[in-house]
N, C-alpha and C positions, 0 to 999 in steps of 0.2 A: 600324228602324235595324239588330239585328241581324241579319234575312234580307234586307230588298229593297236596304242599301246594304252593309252587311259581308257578305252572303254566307256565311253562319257554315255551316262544313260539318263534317262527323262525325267526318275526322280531322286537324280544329285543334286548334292547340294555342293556346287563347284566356290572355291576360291582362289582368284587370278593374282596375283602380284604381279606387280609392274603391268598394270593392263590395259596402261593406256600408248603404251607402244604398240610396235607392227605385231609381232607375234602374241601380245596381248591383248589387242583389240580381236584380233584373228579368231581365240581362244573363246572371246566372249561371244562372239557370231556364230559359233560353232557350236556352244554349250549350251544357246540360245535356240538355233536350231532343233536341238533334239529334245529342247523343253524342261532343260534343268533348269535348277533356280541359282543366281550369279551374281557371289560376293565380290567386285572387283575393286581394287586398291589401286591408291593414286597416291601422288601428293599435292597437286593444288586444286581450289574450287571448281575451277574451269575446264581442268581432266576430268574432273570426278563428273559435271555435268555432261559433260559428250558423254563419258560412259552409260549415264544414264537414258541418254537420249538413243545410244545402241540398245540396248534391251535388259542394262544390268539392275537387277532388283534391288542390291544393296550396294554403297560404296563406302568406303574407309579411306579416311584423308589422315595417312598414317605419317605425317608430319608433323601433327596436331593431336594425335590418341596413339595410345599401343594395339595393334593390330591384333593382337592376339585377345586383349579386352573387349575390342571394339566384336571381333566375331565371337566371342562369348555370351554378349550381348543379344547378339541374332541368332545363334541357333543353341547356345548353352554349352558350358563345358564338359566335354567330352570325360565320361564316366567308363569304364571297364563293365558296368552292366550293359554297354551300348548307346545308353542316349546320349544327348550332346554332341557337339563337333559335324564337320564337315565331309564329306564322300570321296571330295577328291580336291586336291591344290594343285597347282600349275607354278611351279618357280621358279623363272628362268634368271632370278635374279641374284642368288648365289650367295657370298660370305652375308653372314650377319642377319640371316633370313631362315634360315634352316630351322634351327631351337623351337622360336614361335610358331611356325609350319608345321611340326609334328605336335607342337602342344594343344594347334587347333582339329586334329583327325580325331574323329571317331573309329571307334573300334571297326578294323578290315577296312581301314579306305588308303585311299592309293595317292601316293606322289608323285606325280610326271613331270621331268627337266629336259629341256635341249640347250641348257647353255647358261650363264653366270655373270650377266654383264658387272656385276658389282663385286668380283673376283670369283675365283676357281677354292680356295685354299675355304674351308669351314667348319667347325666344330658341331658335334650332335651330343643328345643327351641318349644313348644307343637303349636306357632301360625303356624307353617311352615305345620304341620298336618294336620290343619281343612282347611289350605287355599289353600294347594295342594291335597288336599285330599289324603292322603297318605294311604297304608293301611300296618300296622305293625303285619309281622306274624311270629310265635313262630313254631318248629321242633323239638318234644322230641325224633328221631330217625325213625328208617323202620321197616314194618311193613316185616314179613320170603316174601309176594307177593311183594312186591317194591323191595329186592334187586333178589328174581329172576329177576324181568324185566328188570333192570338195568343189571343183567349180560349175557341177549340175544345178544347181539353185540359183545363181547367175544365168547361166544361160540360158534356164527355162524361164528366165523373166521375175523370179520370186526374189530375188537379192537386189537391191539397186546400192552401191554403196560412193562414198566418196572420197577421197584422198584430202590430207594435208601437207605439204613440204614444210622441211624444218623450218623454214623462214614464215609459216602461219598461211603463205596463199592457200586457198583453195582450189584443187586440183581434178580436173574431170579424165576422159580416157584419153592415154598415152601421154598424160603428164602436163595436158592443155587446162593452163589458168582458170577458172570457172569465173573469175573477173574479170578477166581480157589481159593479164599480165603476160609477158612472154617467158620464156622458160620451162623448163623441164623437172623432175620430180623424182629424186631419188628413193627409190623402195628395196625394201629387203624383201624374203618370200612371201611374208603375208601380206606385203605392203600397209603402209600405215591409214591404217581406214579408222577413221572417225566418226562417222553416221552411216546409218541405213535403214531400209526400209521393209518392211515383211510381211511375206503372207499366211495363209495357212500351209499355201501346198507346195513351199520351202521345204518344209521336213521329209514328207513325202518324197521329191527330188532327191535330195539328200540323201536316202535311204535306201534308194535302189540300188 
């Protein structure tokens, strides 16, 4: 989603909703990797700090400000000259999130979605489309070659990351307690990764 339909490049300026889930934290590891700069959005103190402790430069505790003020603030509103706004948004979080999303795009930048957890059904404001030229892209998942290449940086030893289960343990590989807890660790595709650690020659990997 992020490379073969968003095209996430080094100097975007990405904003993640809902990014402290699995496919959100995912989002930000990835957009981090290739060296853009990354607005990610939570809603309590304590998401917003792990975000930042993954590599996110900016975060929005959009329970407490309007997100759409709050990234106005950081990279300016998005003008039909060009400046302002953002490169590229990720929202996988559907009704009620849309409007603001395009209000924060700079002129030619791109939307990518694989999903709505906070409904399907949502209204846009369609002039903001044709007059920033927007480009609205849809993600029905990875193809077995996208998540090998996504987990090159892992495996060459550049990623080290961590899991948490809904119930807050922390979680090491194959779902083993990182505190001596027993139990297992439910993940979706991204798995819900929380921290990590990085090097240079991440991107590298990556990029092969």
């Amino acid at each position: 989603m992020m490379v073969t339909r968003a095209q996430v490049r080094p100097d975007d300026v990405v904003l993640i909703l809902g990014a402290s889930g699995g496919v959100g934290t995912a989002c930000v590891l990835l957009a981090k990797l290739v060296g853009a700069t990354v607005i990610a959005c939570a809603n309590n103190p304590d998401k917003l700090r792990r975000l930042r402790e993954l590599g996110a430069d900016h975060v929005v505790n959009y329970a407490e400000q309007s997100m759409r003020e709050a990234v106005w603030e950081i990279v300016g509103k998005p003008r039909v000259t060009g400046t302002g706004g953002v490169d590229l948004v990720v929202n996988c979080t559907g009704r009620g999130t849309w409007i603001d999303s395009l209000r924060c795009m700079k002129v030619g930048a791109r939307l990518v979605t694989c999903g709505a957890t906070a409904g399907f059904e949502e209204q846009i404001d369609i002039r903001y489309v044709w007059t920033f030229e927007h480009n609205l892209l849809g993600s029905n998942g990875w193809r077995r070659s996208d998540i090998t290449r996504v987990d090159r940086p892992r495996r060459a030893g550049h990623l080290a990351a961590r899991h948490r289960s809904s119930h807050g343990a922390r979680r090491g590989p194959r779902g083993r307690a990182l505190d001596g807890s027993p139990g297992g660790v439910r993940q979706d595709r991204a798995g819900a990764v929380t921290s990590a650690a990085w090097t240079r020659g991440a991107r590298t990997a990556f990029r092969r």
